[in-house]
C-alpha positions in Angstrom: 27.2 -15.3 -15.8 25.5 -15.6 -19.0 27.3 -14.0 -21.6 25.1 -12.8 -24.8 26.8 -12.9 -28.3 25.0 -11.0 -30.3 23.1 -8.7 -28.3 22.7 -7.0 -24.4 20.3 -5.1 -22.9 21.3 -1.6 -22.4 21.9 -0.1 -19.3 24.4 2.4 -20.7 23.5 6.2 -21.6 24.2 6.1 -25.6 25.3 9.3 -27.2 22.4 12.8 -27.1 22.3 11.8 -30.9 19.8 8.7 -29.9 17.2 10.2 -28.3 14.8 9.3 -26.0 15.2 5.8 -25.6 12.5 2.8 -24.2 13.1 1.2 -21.0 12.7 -2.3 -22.9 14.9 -1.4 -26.0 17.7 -4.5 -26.9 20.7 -3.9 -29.1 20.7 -6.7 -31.7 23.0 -7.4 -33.8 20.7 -8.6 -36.7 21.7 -12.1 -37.6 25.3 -11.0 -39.7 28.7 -12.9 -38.8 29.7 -12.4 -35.3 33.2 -11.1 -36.2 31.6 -8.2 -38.0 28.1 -7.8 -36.4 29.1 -4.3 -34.5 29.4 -2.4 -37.7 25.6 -1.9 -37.5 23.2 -3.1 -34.8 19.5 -2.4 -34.7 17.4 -1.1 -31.3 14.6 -1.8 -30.6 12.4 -3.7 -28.0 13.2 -7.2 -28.9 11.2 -10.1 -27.3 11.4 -13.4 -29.0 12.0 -15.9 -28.9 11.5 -15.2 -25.0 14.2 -15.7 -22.4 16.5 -17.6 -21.5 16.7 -17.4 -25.4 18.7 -14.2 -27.0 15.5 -12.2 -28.6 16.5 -11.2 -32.4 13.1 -10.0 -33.2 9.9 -8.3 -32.1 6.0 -10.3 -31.8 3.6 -7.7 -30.0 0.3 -7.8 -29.8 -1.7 -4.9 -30.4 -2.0 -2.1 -27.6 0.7 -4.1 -25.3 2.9 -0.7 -24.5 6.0 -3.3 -23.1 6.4 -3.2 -27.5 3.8 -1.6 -29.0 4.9 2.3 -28.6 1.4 3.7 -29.0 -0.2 1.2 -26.5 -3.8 1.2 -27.8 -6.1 -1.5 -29.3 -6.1 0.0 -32.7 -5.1 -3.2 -35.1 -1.2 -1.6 -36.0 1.3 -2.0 -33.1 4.2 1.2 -33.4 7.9 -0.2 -33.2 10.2 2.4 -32.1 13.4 1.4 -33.8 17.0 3.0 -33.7 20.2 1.7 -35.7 23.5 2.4 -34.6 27.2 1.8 -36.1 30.3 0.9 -34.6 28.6 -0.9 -31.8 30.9 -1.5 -28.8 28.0 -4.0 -27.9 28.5 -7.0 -29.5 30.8 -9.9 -27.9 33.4 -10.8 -30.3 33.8 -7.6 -32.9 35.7 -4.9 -32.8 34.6 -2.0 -34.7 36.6 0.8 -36.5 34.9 2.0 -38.8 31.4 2.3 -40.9 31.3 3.4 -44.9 27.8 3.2 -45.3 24.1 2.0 -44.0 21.2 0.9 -46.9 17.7 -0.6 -45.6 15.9 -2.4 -48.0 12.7 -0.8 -49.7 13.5 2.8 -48.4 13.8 4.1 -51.8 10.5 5.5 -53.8 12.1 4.6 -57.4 9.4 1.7 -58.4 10.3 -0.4 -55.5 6.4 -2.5 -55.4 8.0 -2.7 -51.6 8.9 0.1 -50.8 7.8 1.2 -47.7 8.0 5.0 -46.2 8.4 3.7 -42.5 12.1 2.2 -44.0 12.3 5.5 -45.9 12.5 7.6 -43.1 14.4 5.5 -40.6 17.2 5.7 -44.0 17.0 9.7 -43.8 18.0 9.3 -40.0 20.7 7.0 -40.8 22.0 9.1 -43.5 22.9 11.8 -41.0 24.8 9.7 -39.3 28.2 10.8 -41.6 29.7 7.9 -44.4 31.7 7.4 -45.5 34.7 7.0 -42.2 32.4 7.2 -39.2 34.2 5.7 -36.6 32.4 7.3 -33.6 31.5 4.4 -31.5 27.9 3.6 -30.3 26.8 6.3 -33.0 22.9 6.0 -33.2 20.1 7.4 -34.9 17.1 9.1 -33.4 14.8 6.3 -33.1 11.5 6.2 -35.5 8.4 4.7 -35.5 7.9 1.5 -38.1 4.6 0.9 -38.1 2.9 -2.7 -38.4 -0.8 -3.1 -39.2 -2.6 -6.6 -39.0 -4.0 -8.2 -41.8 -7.5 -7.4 -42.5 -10.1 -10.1 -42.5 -11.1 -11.3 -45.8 -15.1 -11.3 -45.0 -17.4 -9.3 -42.8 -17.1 -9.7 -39.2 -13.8 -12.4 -39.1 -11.2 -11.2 -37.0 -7.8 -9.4 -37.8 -4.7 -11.5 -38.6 -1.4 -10.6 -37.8 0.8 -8.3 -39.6 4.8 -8.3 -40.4 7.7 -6.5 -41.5 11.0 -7.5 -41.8 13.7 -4.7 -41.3 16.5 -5.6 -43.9 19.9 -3.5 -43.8 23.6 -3.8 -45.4 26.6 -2.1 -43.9 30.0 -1.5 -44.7 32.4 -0.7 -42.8 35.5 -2.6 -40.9 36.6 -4.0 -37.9 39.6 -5.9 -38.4 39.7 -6.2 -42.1 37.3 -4.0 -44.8 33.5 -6.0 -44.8 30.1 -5.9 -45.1 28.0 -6.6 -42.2 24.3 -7.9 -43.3 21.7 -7.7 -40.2 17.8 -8.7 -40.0 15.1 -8.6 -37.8 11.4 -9.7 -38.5 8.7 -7.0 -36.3 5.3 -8.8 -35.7 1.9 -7.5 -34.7 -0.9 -9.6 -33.4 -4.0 -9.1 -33.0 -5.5 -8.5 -29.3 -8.7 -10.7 -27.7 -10.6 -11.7 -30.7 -9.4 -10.1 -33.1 -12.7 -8.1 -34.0 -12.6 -3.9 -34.1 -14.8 -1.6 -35.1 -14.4 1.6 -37.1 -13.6 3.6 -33.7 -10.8 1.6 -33.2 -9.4 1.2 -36.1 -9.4 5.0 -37.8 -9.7 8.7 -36.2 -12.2 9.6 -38.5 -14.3 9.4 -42.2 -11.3 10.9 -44.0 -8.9 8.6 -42.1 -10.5 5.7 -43.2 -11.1 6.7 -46.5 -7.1 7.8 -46.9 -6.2 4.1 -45.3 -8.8 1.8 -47.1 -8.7 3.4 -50.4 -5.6 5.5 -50.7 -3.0 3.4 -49.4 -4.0 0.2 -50.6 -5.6 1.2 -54.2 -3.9 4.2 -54.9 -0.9 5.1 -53.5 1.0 2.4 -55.3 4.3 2.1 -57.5 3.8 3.0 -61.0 0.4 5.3 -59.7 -0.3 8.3 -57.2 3.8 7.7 -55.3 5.8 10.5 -54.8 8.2 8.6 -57.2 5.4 8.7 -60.1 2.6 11.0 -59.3 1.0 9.8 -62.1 -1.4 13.0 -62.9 0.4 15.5 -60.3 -1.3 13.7 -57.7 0.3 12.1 -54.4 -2.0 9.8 -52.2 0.0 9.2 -49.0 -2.3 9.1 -46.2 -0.1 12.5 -44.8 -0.3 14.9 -48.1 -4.0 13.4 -49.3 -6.3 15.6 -48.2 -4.2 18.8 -49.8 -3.8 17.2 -53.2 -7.4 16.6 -53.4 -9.8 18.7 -51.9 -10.6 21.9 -53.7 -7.8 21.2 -56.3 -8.4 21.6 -60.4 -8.1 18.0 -62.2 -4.9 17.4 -64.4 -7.4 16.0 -66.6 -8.5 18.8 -69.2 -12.0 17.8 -69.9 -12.5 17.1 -66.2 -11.4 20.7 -66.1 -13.3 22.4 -68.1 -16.3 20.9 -67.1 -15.4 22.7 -63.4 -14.8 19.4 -61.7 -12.4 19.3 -58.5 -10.6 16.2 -57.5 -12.9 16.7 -54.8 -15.7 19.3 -55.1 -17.2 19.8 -51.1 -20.3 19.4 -51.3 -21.3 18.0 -54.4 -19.9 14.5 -55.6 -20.9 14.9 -59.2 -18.3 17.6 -59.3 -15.5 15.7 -57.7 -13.4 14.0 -60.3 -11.9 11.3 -57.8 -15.8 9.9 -57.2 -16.6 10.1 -60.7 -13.3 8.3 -61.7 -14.3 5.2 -58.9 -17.7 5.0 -59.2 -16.8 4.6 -62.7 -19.3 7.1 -63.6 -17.8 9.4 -66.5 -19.0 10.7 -69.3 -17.0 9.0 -71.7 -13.2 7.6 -70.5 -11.4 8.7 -73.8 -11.5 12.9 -73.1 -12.0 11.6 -69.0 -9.8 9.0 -69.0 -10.2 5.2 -66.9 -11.8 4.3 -64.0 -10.0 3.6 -61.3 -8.4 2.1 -59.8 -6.5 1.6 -62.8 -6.2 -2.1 -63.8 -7.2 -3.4 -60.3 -10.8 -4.1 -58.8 -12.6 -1.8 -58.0 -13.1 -0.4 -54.0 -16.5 -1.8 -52.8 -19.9 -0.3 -52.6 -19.3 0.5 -49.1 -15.9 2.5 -49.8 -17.7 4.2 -52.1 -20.7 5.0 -50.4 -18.3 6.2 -47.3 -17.0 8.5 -50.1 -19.9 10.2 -51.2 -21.4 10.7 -47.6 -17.9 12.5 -46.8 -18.4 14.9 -49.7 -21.8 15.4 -49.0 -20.6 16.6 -45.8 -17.9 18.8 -46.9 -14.9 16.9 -46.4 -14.4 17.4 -42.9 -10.9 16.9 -41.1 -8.5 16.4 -43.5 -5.0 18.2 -42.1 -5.9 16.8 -38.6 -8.0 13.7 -37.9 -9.5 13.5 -34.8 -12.3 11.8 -33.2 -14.8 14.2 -33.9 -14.2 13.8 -37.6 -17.0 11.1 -38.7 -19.7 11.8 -41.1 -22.8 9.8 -39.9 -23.1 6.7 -41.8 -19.8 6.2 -42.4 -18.2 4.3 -39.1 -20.4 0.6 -39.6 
């Protein structure tokens, strides 16, 4: 009988607290010292390296549902993930207790890494109850971390693959007080040949505008985070649409001049398509183009913008696929 050190696939029921649970999940201990690897283990539906091997990490390729929780070609692959503490799973440790649970990059204070995927799976690990938990086989709800692939860096080149790598530090004790540091890296690769069009890869104009621009020009450290909201503005692809559409500029001159953020209908009213088109009257009262300090988004992004205006912003609070503005999925 093979006997697995750090990890076993679960057959068990786990307590109501974990939720529905995959048929493939793995318990892993993470990669911390086997005498104190139970004081926080990490489920999820670990593959690699493959058997007879013990899998420690997660390499899906998109749309496989065996890993990739949403099962559809759509160039991200959705890792449901759980954490639990005082793991009665692990050969070799013997919990009795867990202080505490921190996950790298799950707090919005700066962090150029911080990532809202590790942000929420801390709030569920929170509720857990630290310090003096020593409920065994204690588990969070699981939550989706989600991986996208690389984009291609020209025109009509494929996807590359995407990672994470879920970091965590616990403390707690088995026999003695310690810290038990666990690991695991969660890849996504691409499917076929790596090509996808618009249809696959976003539910709609505003979806891809909110994902090509927002999150990766916008919603940064230091800019439109919840931790800065530099301007009273939030860009996270969820809350986007609300803080722009329809709203009065922070900017006074912006203001008075009866600009929105985003004015339906008309682009020359809409502050945000002024600001990156770089098109302002002046940028002392107006202030800078953006995105600030970076390059700016391409003709193409900003042509998809415009056409979205022009047709009155549709779908914002609930992308679907009957949400593109013609022109604006090539």
């Amino acid at each position: 009988m093979v006997r697995w050190p750090t990890l076993l696939l679960v057959t068990a029921l786990l307590p109501a607290t974990a939720g529905v649970r995959s048929s493939c999940a793995v318990v892993v201990g993470g990669g911390g010292s086997a005498s104190t690897d139970c004081i926080a283990v990490i489920d999820a539906p670990a593959n690699s390296p493959p058997a007879p091997a013990s899998p420690k990490n997660v390499d899906c390729v998109d749309g496989d549902p065996t890993c990739d929780a949403d099962g559809t070609r759509n160039a991200r692959c959705e890792f449901n993930v759980s954490l639990c503490v005082n793991s009665t799973m692990i050969t070799g440790c013997t919990p009795t207790r867990a202080d505490s649970l921190a996950i790298d990059h799950s707090t919005d204070n700066g962090d150029p890494k911080f990532d809202t995927d590790f942000q929420a799976l801390q709030q569920r690990a929170n509720l857990l109850g630290f310090p003096d938990n020593e409920n065994t086989d204690d588990c969070t709800l699981q939550s989706t971390i989600t991986v996208a692939l690389k984009p291609p860096g020209s025109e009509g080149a494929p996807f590359k693959k995407g990672k994470k790598t879920l970091r965590l530090e616990a403390d707690g004790a088995t026999d003695r007080a310690t810290t038990d540091h666990d690991h695991m890296r969660l890849t996504c690769r691409p499917e076929g040949n790596g090509l996808y069009s618009p249809h696959e890869l976003y539910d709609g104009t505003f979806d891809r505008i909110r994902q090509q621009v927002f999150a990766q020009s916008c919603a940064l450290s230091g800019c439109h985070d919840s931790n800065s909201h530099k301007n009273n503005m939030i860009l996270y692809p969820n809350v986007a649409y609300s803080q722009i559409v329809g709203v009065t500029p922070f900017n006074s001159a912006a203001a008075v001049a009866g600009w929105q953020r985003v004015f339906a209908g008309d682009p020359t009213q809409s502050y945000l398509y002024r600001k990156v088109t770089c098109d302002l009257p002046d940028m002392i009262t107006y202030g800078a183009c953006m995105p600030f300090q970076r390059p700016p988004i391409s003709q193409q992004l900003q042509d998809i913008i415009q056409l979205w205006i022009v047709g009155d912003v549709p779908c914002g609070p609930a992308p679907d696929v009957g949400c593109w503005v013609a022109g604006t999925d090539q």
